[in-house]
C-alpha positions, -999 to +999 in steps of 0.1 A: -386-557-528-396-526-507-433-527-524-433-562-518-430-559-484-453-535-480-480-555-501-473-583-475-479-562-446-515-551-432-524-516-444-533-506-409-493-508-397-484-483-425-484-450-426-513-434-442-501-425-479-483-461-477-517-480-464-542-461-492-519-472-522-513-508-506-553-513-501-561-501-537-537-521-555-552-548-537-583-543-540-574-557-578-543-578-569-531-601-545-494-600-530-492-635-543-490-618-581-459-601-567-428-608-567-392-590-573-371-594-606-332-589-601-315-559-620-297-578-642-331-592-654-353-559-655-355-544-690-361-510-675-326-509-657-306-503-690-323-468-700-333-458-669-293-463-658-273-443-679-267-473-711-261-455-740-276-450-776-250-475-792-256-499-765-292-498-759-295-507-799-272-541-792-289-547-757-312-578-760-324-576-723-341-545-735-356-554-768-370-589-759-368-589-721-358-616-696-355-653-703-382-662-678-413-645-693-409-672-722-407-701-696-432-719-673-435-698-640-416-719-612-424-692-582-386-685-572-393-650-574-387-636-542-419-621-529-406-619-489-410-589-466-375-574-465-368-552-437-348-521-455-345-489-439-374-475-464-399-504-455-393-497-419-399-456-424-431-467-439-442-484-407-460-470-375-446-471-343-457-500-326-445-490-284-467-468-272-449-449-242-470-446-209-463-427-173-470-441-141-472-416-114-473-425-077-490-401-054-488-417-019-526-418-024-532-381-025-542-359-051-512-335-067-520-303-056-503-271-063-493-256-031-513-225-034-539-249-029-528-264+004-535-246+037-508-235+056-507-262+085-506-290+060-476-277+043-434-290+052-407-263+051-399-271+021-435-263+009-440-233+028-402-220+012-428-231-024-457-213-014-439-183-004-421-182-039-454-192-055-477-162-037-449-135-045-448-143-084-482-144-087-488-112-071-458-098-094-476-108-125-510-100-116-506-064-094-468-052-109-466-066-141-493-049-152-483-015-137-453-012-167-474-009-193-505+017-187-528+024-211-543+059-215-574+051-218-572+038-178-552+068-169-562+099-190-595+116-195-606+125-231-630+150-242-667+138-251-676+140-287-700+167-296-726+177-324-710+189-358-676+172-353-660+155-375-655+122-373-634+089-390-655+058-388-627+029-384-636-003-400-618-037-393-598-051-424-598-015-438-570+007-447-573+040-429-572+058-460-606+040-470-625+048-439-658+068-443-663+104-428-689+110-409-701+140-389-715+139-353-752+144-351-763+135-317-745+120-286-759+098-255-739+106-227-741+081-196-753+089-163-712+095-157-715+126-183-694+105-204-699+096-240-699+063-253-725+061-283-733+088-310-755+089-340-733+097-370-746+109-407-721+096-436-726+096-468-746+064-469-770+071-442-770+075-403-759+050-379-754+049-342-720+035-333-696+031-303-676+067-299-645+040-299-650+035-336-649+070-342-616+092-347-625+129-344-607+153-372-590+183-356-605+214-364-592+237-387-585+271-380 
């Protein structure tokens, strides 16, 4: 009866997986050609329900099915849409939810947004809140977690050092060694591009690709 239902139903209130198995068995059928046979007259419930051997060999149901498929059809199948908790699963929702907001014909603004004069007590208490959280997450925040590269100076790469080349997506162990041939130092005496020689050619690269080897002593 569920399938039924859902062959009587347009495919466009179903869920997808539901709708493309409806339209292609009717693309070949119609839901008229459908209808429901009871339990006690479907030759498929005794083995698919547990009968056993002894009693599948006496069932007649199973060996020369239901009395009706020797008789004249008289259409008191039931073929009607039955509203089960498994058709209904199968439908989409048909309310869709909408929000009306009412803004005293203004625009909501955020506060911040407002100037100073326009704003209530209540706003101003908002705007006060609003200024000293921002500033806390764009001037203090970042202030707990430095980075050395902002705060400490490093010493620029020079000729004949020894260099890792790092490579996105590459183990460390797999990176290619590389020794310093040239730098180009900025107008601030600080290097940021080198020519390296590897053992697949030279290359110019950013000195932030580059891990320098300590020397050994």
């Amino acid at each position: 009866t569920i399938v039924i239902s859902w062959l009587r139903t347009p495919p466009h209130k179903l869920k997808t997986f539901v709708a493309n198995r409806v339209v292609d068995i009717l693309t070949v059928t119609s839901p008229q050609q459908w209808h429901h046979v009871s339990s006690s007259k479907n030759p498929a419930d005794p083995a698919s329900r547990g009968l056993l051997g002894d009693e599948l060999v006496k069932c007649q149901l199973w060996w020369t099915g239901p009395d009706f498929i020797c008789e004249p059809f008289t259409g008191n199948c039931t073929n009607k849409i039955i509203s089960s908790s498994e058709y209904i699963e199968e439908l989409k929702p048909q309310s869709v939810d909408s929000l009306h907001v009412s803004t005293n014909r203004r625009y909501l603004l955020d506060v911040l947004d407002v100037p100073l004069n326009r704003l209530n007590r209540h706003q101003l208490i908002q705007h006060a809140a609003q200024s000293f959280w921002k500033r806390w997450r764009t001037e203090y925040l970042p202030s707990l977690i430095p980075r050395e590269k902002w705060t400490d100076s490093k010493e620029n790469l020079l000729p004949g050092d020894v260099v890792f080349i790092r490579k996105l997506q590459t183990p460390y162990l797999h990176w290619p060694i590389g020794k310093i041939l040239e730098v180009y130092p900025g107008k601030d005496n600080v290097t940021r591009v080198a020519k390296v020689k590897t053992s697949s050619g030279e290359y110019v690269r950013p000195v932030h690709t580059m891990v320098p080897l300590p020397p050994l002593y």
